[in-house]
C-alpha positions as a Markdown table, in Angstrom:
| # | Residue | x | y | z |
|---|---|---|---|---|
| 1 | Unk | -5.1 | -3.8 | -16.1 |
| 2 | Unk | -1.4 | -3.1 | -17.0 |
| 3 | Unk | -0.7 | -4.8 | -20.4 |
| 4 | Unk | 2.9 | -4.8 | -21.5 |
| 5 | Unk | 4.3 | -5.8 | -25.1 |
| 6 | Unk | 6.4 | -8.6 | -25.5 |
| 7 | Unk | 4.0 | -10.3 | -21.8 |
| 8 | Unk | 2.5 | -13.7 | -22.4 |
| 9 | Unk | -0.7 | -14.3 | -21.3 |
| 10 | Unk | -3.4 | -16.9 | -20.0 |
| 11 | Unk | -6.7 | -16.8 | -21.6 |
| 12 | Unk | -10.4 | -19.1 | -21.0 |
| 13 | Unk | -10.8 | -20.4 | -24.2 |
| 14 | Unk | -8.4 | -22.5 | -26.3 |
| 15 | Unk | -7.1 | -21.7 | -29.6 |
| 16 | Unk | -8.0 | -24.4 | -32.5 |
| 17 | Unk | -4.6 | -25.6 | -32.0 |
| 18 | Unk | -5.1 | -26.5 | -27.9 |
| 19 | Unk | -3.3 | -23.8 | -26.4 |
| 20 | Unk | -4.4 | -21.1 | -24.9 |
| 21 | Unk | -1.2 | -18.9 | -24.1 |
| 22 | Unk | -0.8 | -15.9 | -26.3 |
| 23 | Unk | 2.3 | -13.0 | -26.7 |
| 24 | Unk | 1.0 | -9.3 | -27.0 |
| 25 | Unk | 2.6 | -8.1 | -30.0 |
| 26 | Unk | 0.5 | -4.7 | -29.8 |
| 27 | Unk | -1.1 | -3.0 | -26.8 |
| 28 | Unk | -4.1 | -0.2 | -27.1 |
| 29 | Unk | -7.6 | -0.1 | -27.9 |
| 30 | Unk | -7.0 | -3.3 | -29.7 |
| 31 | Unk | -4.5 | -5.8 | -29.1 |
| 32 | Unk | -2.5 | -7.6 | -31.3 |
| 33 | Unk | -1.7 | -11.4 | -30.1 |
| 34 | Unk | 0.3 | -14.2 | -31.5 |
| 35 | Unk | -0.6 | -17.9 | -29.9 |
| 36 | Unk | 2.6 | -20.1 | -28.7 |
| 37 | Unk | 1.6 | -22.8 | -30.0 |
| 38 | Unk | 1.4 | -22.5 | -33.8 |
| 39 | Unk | 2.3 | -18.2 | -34.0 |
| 40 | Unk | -0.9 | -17.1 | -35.6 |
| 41 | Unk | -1.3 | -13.9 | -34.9 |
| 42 | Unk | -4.6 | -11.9 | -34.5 |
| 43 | Unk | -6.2 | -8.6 | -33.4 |
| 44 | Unk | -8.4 | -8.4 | -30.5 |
| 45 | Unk | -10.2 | -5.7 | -28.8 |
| 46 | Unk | -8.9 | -5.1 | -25.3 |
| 47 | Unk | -12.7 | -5.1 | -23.9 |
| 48 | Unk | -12.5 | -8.8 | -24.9 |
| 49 | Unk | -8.9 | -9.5 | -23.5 |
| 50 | Unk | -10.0 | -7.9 | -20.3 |
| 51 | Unk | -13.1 | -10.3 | -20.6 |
| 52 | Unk | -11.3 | -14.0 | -21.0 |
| 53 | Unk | -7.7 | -13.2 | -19.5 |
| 54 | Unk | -6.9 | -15.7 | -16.9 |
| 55 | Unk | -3.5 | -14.6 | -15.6 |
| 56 | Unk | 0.3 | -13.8 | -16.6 |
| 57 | Unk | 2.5 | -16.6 | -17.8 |
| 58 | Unk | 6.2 | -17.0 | -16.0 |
| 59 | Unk | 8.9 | -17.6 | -19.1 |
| 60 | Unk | 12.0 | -19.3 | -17.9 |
């Protein structure tokens, strides 16, 4: 999959917050991701982003 910096993302499961859209911050072996609804950011293996990603976001 192509991954770009700066995409936002879809993924299955919900943040505790109840959204489950995320910005990449940081693309490689692991991925850093911030979630839209409260900006938490975390670091994710891309295995498991490959694993629970549901689809690209449209930003207006």
């Amino acid at each position: 999959m192509d991954f770009k910096v700066g995409q936002v993302i879809k993924l299955k499961k919900q943040h505790p917050c109840g959204t489950n859209q995320w910005e990449i911050l940081r693309v490689g072996m692991d991925f850093k991701l911030k979630c839209k609804g409260c900006n938490h950011e975390v670091m994710v293996t891309r295995k498991l982003v490959e694993k629970n990603f549901k689809g690209f976001i449209e930003e207006e």
